[in-house]
C-alpha positions in Angstrom: 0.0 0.0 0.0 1.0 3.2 -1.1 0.4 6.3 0.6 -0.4 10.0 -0.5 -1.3 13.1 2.2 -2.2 16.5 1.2 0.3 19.1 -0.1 -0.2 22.7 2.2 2.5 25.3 2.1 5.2 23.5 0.7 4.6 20.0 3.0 3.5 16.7 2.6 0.7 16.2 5.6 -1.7 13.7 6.8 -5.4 15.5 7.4 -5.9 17.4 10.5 -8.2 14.7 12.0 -6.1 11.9 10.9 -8.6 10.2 8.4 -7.7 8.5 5.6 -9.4 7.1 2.7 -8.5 3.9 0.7 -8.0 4.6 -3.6 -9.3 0.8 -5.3 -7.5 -0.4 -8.4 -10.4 -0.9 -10.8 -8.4 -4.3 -12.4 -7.9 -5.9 -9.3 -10.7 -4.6 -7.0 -8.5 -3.9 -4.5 -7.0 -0.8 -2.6 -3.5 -0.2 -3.5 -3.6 3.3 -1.6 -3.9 5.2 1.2 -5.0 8.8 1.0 -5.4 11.4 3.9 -9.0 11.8 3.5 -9.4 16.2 3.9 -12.3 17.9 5.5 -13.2 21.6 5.5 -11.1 22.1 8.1 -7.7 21.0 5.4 -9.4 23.3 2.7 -9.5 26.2 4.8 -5.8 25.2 5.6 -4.7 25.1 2.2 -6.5 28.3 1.1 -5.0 30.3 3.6 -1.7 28.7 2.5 -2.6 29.8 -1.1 -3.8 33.1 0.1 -0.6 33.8 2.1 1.5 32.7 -0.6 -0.1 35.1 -3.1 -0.7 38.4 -0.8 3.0 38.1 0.8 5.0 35.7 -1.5 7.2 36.2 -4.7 5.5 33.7 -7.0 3.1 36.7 -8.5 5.6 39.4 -7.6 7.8 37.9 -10.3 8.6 38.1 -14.1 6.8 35.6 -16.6 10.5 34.6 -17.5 10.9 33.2 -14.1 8.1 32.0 -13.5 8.4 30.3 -16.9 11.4 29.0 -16.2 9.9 26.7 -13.1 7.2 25.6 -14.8 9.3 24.1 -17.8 11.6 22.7 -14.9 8.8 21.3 -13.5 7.2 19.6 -17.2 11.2 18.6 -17.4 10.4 16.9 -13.9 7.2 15.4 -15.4 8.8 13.6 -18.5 11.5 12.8 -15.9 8.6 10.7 -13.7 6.6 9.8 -16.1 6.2 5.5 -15.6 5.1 6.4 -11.8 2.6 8.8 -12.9 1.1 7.1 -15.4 1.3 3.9 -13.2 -0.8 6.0 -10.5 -3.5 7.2 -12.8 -3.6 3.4 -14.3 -3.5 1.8 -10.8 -6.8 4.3 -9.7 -8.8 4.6 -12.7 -8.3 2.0 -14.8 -7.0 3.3 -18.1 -4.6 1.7 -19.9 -1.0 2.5 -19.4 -0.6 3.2 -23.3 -3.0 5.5 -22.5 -1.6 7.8 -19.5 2.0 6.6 -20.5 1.6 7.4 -24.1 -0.6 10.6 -24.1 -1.8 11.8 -20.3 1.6 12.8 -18.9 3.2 13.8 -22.1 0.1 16.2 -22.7 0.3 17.5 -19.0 4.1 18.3 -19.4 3.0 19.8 -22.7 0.3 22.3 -20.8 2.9 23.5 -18.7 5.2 24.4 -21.4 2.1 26.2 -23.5 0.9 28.0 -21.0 4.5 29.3 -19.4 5.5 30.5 -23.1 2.0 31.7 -23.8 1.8 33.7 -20.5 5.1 35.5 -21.6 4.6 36.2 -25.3 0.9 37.4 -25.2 0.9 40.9 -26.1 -1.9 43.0 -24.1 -3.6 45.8 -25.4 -2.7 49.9 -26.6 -5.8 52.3 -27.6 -4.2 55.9 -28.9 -6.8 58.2 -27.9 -7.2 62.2 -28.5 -6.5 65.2 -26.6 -3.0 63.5 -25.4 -3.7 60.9 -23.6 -3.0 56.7 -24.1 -4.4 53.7 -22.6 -3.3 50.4 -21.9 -4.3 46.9 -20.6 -2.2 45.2 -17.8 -3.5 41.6 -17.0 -3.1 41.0 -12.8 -3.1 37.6 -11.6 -6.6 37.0 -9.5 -5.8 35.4 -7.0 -6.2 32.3 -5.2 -7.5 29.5 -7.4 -9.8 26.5 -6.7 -8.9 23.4 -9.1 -11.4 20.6 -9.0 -10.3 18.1 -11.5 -12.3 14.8 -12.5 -10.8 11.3 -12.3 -10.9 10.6 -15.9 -7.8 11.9 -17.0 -6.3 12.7 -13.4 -2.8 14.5 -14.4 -3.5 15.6 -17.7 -7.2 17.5 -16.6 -5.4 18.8 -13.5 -2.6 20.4 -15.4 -5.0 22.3 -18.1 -6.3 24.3 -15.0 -3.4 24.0 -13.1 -0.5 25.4 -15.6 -2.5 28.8 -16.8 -3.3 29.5 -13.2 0.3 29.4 -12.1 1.7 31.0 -15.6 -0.5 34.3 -15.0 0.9 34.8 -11.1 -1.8 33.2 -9.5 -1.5 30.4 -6.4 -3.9 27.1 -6.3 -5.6 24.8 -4.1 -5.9 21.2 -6.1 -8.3 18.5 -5.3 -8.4 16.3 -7.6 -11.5 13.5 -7.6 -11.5 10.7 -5.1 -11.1 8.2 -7.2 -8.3 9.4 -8.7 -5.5 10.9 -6.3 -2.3 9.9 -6.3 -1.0 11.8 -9.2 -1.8 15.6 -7.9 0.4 14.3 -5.1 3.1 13.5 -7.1 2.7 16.7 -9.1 2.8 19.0 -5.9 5.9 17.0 -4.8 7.7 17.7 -8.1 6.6 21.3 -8.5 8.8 21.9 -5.2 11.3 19.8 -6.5 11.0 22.3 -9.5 11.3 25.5 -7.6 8.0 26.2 -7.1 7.2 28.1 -3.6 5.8 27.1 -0.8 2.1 27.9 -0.5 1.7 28.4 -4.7 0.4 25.2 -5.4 -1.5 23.4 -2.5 -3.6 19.5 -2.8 -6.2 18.8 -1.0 -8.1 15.2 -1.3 -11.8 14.5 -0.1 -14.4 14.5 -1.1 -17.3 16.8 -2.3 -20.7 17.5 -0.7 -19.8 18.6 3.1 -16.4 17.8 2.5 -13.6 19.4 1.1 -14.6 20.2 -2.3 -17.4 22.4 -0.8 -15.7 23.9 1.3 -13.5 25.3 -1.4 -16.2 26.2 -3.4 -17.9 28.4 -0.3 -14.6 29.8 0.2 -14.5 33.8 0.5 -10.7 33.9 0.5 -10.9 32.3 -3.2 -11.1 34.5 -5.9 -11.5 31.9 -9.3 -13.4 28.1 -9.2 -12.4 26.0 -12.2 -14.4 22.8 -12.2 -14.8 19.8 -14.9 -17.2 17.2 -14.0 -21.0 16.6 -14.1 -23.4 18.9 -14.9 -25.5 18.7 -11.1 -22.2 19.3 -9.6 -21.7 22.2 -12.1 -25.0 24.0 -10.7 -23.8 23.8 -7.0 -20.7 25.1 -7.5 -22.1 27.9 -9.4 -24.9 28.2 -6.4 -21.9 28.8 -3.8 -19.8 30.9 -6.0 -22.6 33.3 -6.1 -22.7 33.8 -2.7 -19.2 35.6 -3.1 -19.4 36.8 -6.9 -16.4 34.4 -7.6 -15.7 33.5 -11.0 -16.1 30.0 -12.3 -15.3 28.2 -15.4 -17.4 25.4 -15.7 -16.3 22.5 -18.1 -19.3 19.9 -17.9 -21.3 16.8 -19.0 -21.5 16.2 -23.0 -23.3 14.0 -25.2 -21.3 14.2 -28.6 -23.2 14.2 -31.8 -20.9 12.0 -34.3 -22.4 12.7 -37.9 -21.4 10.6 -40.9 -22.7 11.6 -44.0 -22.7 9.3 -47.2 -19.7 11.0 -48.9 -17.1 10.9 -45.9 -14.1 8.1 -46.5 -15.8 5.7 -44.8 -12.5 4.5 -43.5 -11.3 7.3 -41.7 -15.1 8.2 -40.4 -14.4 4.5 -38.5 -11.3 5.2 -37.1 -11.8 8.4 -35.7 -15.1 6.9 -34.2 -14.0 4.2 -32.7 -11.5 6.4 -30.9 -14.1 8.7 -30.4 -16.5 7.0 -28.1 -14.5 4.1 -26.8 -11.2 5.8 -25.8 -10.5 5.4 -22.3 -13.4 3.2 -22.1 -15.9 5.6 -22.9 -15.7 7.7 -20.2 -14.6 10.9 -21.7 -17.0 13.7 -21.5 -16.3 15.0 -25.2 -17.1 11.1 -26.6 -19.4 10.5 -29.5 -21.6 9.1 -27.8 -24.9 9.7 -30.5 -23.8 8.3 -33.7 -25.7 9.8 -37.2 -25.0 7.9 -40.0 -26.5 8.8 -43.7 -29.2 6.0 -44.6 -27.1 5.4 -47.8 -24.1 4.1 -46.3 -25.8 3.1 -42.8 -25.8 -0.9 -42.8 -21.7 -0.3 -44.6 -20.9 1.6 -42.0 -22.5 -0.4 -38.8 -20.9 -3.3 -40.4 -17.6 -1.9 -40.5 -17.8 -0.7 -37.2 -18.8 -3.2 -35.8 -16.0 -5.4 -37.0 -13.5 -2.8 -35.7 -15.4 -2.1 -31.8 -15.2 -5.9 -31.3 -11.8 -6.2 -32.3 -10.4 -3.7 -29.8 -8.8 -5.6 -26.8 -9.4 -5.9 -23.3 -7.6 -6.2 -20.5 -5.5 -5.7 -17.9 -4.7 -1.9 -17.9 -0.8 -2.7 -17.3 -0.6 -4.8 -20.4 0.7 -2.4 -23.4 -1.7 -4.4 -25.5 -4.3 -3.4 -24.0 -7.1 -0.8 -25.3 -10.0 -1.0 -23.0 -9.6 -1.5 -19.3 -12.3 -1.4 -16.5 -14.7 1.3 -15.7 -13.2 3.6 -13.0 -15.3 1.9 -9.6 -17.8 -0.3 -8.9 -20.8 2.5 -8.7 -19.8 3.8 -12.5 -20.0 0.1 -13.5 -23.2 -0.4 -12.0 -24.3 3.1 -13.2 -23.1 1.9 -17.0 -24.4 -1.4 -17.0 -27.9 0.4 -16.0 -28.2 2.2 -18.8 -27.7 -1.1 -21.0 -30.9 -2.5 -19.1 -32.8 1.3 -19.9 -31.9 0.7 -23.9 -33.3 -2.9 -23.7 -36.4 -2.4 -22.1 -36.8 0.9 -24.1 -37.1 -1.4 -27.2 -33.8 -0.9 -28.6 -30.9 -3.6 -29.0 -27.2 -4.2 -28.3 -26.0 -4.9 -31.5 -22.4 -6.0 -30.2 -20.6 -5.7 -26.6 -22.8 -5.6 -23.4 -21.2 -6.5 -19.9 -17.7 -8.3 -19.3 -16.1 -9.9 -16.0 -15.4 -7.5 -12.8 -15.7 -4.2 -13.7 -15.3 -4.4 -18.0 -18.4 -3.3 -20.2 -17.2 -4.2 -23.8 -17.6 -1.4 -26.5 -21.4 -1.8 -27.1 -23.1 -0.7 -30.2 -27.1 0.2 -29.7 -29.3 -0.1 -32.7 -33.0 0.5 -33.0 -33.1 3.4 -30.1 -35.2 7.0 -30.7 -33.9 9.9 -30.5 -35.9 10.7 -27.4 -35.1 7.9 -25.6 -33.1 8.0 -22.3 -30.1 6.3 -23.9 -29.9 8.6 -26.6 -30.2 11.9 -24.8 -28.5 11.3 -21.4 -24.8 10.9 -20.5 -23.6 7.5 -20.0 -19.7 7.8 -19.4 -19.1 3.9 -20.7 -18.3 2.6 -23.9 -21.9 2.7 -25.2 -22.8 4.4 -28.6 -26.3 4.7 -29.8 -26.3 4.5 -33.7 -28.9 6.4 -35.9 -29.8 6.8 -39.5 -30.8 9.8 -41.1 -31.6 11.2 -44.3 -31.2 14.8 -45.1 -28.3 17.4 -43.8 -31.3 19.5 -41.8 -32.5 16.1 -40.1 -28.5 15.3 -39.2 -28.1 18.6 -37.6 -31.9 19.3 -36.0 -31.0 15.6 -34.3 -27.4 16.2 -33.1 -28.9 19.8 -31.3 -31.7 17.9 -30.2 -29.6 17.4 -26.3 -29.5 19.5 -23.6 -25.9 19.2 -24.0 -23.2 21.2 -26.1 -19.9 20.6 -25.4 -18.9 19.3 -28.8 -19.9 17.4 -32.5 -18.1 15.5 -35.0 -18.7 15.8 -39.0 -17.4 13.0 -41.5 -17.6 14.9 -44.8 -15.6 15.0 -48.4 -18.0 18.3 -48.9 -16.1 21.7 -48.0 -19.0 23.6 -48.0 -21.1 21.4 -46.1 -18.6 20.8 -43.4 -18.5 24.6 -42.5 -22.2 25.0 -43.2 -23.1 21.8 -40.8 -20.1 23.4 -38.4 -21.5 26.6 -38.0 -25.7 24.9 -37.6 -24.2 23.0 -34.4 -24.8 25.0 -30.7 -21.4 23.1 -29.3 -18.2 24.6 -28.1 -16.2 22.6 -30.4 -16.8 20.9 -34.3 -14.1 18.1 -35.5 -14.4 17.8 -39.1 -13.1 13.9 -40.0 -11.2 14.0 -37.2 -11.4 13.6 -33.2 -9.8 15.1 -30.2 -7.4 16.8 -32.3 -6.6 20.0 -30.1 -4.5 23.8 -30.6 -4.2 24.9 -27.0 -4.7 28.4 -28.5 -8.2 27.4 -29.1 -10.9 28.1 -26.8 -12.4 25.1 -25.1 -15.4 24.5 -23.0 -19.1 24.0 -23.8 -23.1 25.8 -24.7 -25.9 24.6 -22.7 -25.9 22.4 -19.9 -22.2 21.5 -21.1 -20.6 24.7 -19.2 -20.0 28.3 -18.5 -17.0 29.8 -19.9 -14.2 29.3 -22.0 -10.6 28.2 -21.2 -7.4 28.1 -23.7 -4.5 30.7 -24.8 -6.2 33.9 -24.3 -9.1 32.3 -22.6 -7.6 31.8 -19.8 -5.4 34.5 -19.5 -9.2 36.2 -19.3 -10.8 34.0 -16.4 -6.8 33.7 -14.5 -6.1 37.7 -14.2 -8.1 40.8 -13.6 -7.5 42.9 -16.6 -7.0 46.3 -15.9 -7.2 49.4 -17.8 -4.6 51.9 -17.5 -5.2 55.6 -18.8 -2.6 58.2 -18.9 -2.4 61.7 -19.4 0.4 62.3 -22.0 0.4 66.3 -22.0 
């Protein structure tokens, strides 16, 4: 058994009250780690750490250069440590070490690096005016920062908010999700490694509801809330901010349209959707979950992907080979495998996959479902993919907005016109055409509707992470 505490002003420590929690390997269904369970006693600790570190420290009081030049030490560190990180995301969520080896930690080191160069080559703003006088922007770091990262990509979602908050000047309190610890640990421990000062970036674990995570959220010392997760939890943070007028950026629940119309390359519309919904076993909020496919080329396509969902393998997460591991806990299982019973009973039909041994759902393939049913509208999180026909480009696109959601769509199309006139119909925050999951961190990213609040990216969050400020001077 491994063991991770909390990270508050520069330490390693075990919760005030001594509690711990136990973090369960998904493969094996056993605990591998302890965790020093935090209450909201150890979030006030860590946000008066973060709010001493910022009112009296240097981290904001310095240059972007040197501040840039920890946060590449610390991606250095990253790369350097990156088999025990990815080992500690596989070991708590389940997703394949290809996966968090091959992608997670290399993207996380990436963030900081982005965000570090970005912070120091944005330029700000100049307005000339008349009668001799100029104006100017100056972006101020807010504050102290509340990160509340989910468990489906532990390090890599935990950097995205983490990197741009420390770039701009700000300081952070962490908690990452439950289920997934032991990497923020590791990432707080190799940020002091890297330089970073005591106080700047803080981790908390616990849990939510009168825990922790809302005591972070009530906080009035905290002056930005960034939160990806579910939708419900999305309203309650927003309920607490507003007690205090904090900001939040809110990146939440999806339920991705994938359209394939008759002319795409049939080939590549496959691929990209087989990564699309059953990449880290489904449980991606962006996955294309709602699958549109042109009546011409429907039973070609279905066949074809079919063949290619059933050949992906499954397994043990530590096995390079392996594609698809387990769902993240025993509650999402049981929460997946529901929604398989829903479909069923709803009239429609698993056309390939359904429920494996311990905690495995193999990539399932629905046929026969309306577009109003529960399975079709609501977020699963598992490998599960509803597949529809349609027949004109108005039907595809009426369908794929058709969801309370909006976070983002796919479009499978050989027609340049069509693609930016199907791309523009779509109410989501982000439109792949014949692609997937193909990001520029430049880009904003976040979601319309019940999918979020906000924007984050390059001079996204350079907005939500400082206080601009206008500066007017008299010239004459």
């Amino acid at each position: 058994m491994e063991s991770f505490g909390h990270v508050i002003a520069g330490e390693e420590v075990a919760s005030i009250d001594g509690a711990t929690f136990e973090s369960v390997d998904p493969w094996t269904r056993r605990p591998w780690a302890t965790v020093a369970l935090g209450s909201a006693e150890d979030a006030a600790r860590a946000v008066r750490a973060a709010r001493s570190a910022f009112d009296e420290g240097p981290w904001p009081r310095m240059s972007h250069e040197e501040r840039g030049a920890i946060l590449h030490r610390l991606a250095d560190l990253l790369e350097r440590h990156a088999d025990e990180l990815a080992a500690a995301d596989t070991a708590d969520m389940g997703k394949p070490i290809a996966q968090t080896r091959g992608h997670d930690v290399p993207r996380a080191a990436r963030n900081f690096r982005f965000f570090a160069d970005h912070a120091r080559l944005t330029a700000a703003e100049r307005f000339p005016m008349p009668s001799g006088h100029h104006a100017y922007t100056e972006y101020d770091p807010a504050g102290v920062v509340a990160a509340i990262a989910p468990w489906n990509f532990p390090l890599m979602m935990a950097s995205w908010k983490v990197a741009p908050a420390l770039a701009w000047g700000n300081t952070v309190v962490l908690k990452p999700a439950e289920q997934s610890p032991a990497s923020a640990t590791i990432l707080a421990r190799l940020a002091l490694e890297a330089g970073l000062p005591p106080g700047v970036l803080n981790v908390v674990h616990g849990y939510g509801p009168d825990s922790a995570g809302q005591a972070l959220t009530e906080s009035p010392l905290v002056d930005r809330i960034t939160f990806t997760g579910e939708s419900a939890t999305g309203r309650l943070i927003s309920k607490a901010a507003a007690a205090h007028l904090t900001p939040v950026s809110l990146e939440l629940g999806g339920k991705g349209a994938n359209i394939v119309f008759a002319d795409a390359d049939l080939g590549q519309a496959v691929d990209w959707s087989i990564k699309a919904v059953f990449g880290n076993s489904g449980q991606v909020c962006l996955a294309g979950s709602r699958l549109y496919v042109q009546r011409e080329v429907y039973d070609e396509f279905l066949a074809a992907f079919t063949a290619a969902a059933e050949a992906l393998v499954i397994g043990d997460p530590r096995d390079p080979a392996t594609q698809l591991g387990p769902l993240s806990s025993g509650e999402h299982f049981a929460k997946v495998a529901g929604y398989l019973d829903i479909a069923t009973a709803a009239g429609a039909r698993l056309h390939t996959g359904g429920v494996g041994d311990g905690w495995i759902v193999r990539p399932t393939v629905v046929v026969g479902a309306g577009q109003r049913d529960r399975i079709t509208q609501e977020e699963i999180f598992g490998p599960v993919v509803v597949v529809l026909p349609f027949d004109e480009e108005a039907d595809a696109v009426a369908a794929a907005n058709d969801t309370r959601y909006g976070l983002n769509a796919m479009v499978f199309t050989r027609d340049l016109a069509r693609a930016h006139r199907v791309a523009r119909a779509l109410r989501v925050g982000t439109v792949w055409t014949n692609c997937f999951f193909v990001r520029d961190l430049r880009a904003p990213f976040g979601g319309a509707k019940d999918s979020g609040v906000g924007r984050e990216g390059g001079t996204y969050s350079r907005e939500f992470f400082t206080e601009p400020k206008a500066v007017i001077m008299e010239l004459s």
